[in-house]
C-alpha positions as CSV (number, residue, x, y, z in Angstrom):
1,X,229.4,43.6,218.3
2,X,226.9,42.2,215.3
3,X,226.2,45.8,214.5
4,X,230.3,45.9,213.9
5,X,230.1,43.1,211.7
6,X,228.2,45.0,209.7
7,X,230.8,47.4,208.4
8,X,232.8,44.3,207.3
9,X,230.1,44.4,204.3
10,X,231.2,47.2,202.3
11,X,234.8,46.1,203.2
12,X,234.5,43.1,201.1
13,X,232.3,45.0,199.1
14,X,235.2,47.3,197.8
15,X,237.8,44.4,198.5
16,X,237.0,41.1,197.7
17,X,239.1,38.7,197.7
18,X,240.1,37.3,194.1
19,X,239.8,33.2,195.3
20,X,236.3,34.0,196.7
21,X,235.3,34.6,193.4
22,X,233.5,33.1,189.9
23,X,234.8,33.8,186.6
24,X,235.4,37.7,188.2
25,X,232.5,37.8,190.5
26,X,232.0,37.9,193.6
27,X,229.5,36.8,196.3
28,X,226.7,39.2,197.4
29,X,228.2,39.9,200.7
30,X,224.9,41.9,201.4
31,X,223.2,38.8,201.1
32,X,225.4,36.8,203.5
33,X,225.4,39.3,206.2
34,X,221.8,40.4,206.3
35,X,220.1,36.8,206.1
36,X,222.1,35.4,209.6
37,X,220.9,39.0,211.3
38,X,217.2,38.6,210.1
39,X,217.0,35.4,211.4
40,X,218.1,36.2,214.4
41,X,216.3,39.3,215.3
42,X,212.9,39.2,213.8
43,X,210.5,41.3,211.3
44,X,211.0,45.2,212.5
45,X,215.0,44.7,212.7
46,X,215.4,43.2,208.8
47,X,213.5,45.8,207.2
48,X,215.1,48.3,208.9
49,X,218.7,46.7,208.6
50,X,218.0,45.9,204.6
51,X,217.5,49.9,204.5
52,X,220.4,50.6,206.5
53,X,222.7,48.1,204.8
54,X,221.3,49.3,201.8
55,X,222.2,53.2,202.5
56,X,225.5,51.9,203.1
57,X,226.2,50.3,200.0
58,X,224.7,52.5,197.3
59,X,226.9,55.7,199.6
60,X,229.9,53.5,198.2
61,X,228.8,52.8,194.8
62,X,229.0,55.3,191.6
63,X,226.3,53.6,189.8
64,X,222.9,55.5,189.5
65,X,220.8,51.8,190.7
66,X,219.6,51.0,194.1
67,X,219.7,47.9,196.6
68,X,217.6,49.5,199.3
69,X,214.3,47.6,198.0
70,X,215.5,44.4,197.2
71,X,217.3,44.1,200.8
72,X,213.9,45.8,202.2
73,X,212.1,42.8,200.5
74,X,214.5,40.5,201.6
75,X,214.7,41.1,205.2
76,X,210.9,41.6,205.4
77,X,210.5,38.1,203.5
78,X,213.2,36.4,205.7
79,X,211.6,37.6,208.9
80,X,208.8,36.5,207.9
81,X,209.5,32.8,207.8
82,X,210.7,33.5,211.7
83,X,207.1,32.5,212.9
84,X,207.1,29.0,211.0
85,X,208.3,26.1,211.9
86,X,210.9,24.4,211.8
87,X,213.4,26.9,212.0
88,X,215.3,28.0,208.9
89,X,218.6,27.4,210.1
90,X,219.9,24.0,208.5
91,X,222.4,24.4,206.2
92,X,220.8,23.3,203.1
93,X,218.1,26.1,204.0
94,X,220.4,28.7,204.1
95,X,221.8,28.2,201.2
96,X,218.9,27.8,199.1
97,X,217.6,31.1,201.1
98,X,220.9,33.1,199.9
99,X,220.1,31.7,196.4
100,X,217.2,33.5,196.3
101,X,218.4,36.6,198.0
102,X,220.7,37.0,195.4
103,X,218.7,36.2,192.6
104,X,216.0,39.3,194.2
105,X,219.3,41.3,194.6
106,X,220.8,40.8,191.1
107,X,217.1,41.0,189.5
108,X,216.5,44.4,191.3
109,X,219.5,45.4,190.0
110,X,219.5,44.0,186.0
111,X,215.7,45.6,185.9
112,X,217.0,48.8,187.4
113,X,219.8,49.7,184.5
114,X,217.6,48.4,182.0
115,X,214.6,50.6,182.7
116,X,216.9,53.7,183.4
117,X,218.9,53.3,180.3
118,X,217.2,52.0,176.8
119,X,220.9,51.1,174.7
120,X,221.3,48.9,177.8
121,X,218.5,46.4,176.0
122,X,221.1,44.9,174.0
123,X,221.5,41.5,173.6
124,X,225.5,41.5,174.8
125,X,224.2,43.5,177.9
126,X,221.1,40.8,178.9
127,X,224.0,38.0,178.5
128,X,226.4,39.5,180.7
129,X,223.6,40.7,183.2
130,X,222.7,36.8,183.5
131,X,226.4,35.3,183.7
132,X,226.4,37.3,187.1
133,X,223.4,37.0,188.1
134,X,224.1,33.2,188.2
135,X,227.6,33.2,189.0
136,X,227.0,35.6,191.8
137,X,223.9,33.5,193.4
138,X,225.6,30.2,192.7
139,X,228.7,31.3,194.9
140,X,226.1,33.1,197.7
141,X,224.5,29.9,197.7
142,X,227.6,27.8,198.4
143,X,229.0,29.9,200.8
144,X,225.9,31.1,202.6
145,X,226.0,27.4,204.9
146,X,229.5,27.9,206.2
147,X,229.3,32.0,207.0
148,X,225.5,32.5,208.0
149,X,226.0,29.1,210.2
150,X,229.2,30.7,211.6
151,X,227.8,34.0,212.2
152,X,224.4,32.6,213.7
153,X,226.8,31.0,216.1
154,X,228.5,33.5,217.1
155,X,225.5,35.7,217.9
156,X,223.6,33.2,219.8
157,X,227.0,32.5,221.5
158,X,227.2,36.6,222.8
159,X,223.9,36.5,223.8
């Protein structure tokens, strides 16, 4: 069941909904997917889903950038946390844990395009690279307590 959840990412991916959105972007739907699984099923599982979830998005994407490492990273960093206490799974926590995530995502990303291509170094580029870096982690960050806490819930629920 959570493994069919899973394909609803590059759903919204490809369609996301226009009132889910800030000033034209969306929320990293990567993000708020993979953070509820890693939590919930430790260190070996969130690597290997970040890859896999990863795969999965840059097979629907034309660009020539990557998300496998920063969701590697992510899921290895997330899992991490599993062996701390207290658990990570207030809402405020979340959020501020999606924050991040999509910050690592968007960075990943920005760094990427601007290494691979040098006219990308302009100055109209770097501004529009950090409008959606913010405006996609500030809407991650907001939604991130209401789905990962619904999703969490649900999985422990099927167990």
């Amino acid at each position: 069941m959570f493994w069919l959840s899973a394909l609803c990412v590059p759903i919204f991916f490809l369609w996301s909904p226009n009132w889910l959105t800030l000033h034209g972007v969306s929320p990293s739907w990567a993000v708020l997917w993979l953070l509820p699984w890693v939590l919930d099923q430790g260190k070996f599982y969130g690597v290997l889903t970040g890859l896999c979830l990863g795969i999965l998005l840059d097979a629907i994407s034309i660009s020539g950038v990557t998300q496998i490492p920063a969701l590697m990273l992510l899921g290895f960093w997330w899992s991490s946390n599993e062996t701390q206490r207290p658990p990570f799974e207030l809402s405020l926590n979340l959020g501020l844990l999606a924050f991040l995530g999509t910050i690592i995502c968007s960075f990943s990303l920005w760094l990427q395009l601007s290494l691979g291509k040098s006219f990308l170094l302009s100055p109209w580029f770097n501004g529009w690279a950090f409008h959606t870096v913010i405006a996609q982690s500030i809407l991650t960050g907001l939604l991130a307590p209401m789905i990962c806490s619904w999703i969490l819930l649900i999985r422990r629920t099927a167990k």
